[in-house]
N, C-alpha and C positions, 0 to 999 in steps of 0.2 A: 742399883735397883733392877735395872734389865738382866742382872746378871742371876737372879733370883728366879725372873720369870721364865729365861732361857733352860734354866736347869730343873722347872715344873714341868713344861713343853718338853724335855729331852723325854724325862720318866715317865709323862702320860705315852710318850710312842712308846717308848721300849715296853712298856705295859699293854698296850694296844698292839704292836708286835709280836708279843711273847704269847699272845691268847690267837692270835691267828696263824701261828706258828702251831700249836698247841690244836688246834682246830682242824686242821691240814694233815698233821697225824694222825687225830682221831680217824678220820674218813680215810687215809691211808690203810690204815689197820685196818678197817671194815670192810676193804675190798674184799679181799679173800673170804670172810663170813657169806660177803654177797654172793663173789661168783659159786662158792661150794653150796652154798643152799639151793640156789638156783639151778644149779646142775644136778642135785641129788633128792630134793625131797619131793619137787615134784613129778617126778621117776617113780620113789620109791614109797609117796605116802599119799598121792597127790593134791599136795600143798599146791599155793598160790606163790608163784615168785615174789621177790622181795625186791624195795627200790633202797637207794644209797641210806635215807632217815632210818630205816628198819631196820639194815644192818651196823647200823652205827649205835642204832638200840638194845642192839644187841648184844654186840659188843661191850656196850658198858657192861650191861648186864649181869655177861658171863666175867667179865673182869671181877665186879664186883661181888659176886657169889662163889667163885673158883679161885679167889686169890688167896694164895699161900699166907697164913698168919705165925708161920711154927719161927719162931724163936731161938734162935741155939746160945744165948748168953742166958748164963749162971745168976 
C-alpha cells in the first residue's frame, strides 16, 4: 500500500519539476526580448522599458502569432 503512495509522490514532483523546469525557460527565452526592447525602443520610439513579466508576455505572444503552422505531409 506504501508502494502506491510513493509512486503518486514520485509523479506529483516530476510534474511539479517538469512546470518549473518549463517556467525557467520561459523567462530564459524572454531575456533577449527584454534586453533588445530596452535598448532599442526607447531610442528609437521612446517607449517605456520593459520588466522580466512584460517580456515573457511577449514572448508568448509573438510565439503564439508567428508560429509556423505549414505542413509538409500529404
Amino acid at each position: 500500500m506504501s508502494n502506491s503512495y510513493e509512486k503518486v509522490i514520485t509523479n506529483v514532483l516530476i510534474a511539479i519539476g517538469f512546470i518549473v523546469v518549463i517556467a525557467f525557460i520561459g523567462f530564459l527565452l524572454a531575456f533577449p526580448i527584454k534586453w533588445l526592447w530596452n535598448y532599442n525602443m526607447p531610442y528609437l520610439f521612446g517607449l517605456q522599458e520593459i520588466d522580466w513579466w512584460r517580456a515573457w508576455c511577449l514572448h508568448m505572444l509573438c510565439s503564439l502569432l508567428f508560429k509556423s503552422s505549414y505542413s509538409n505531409s500529404k
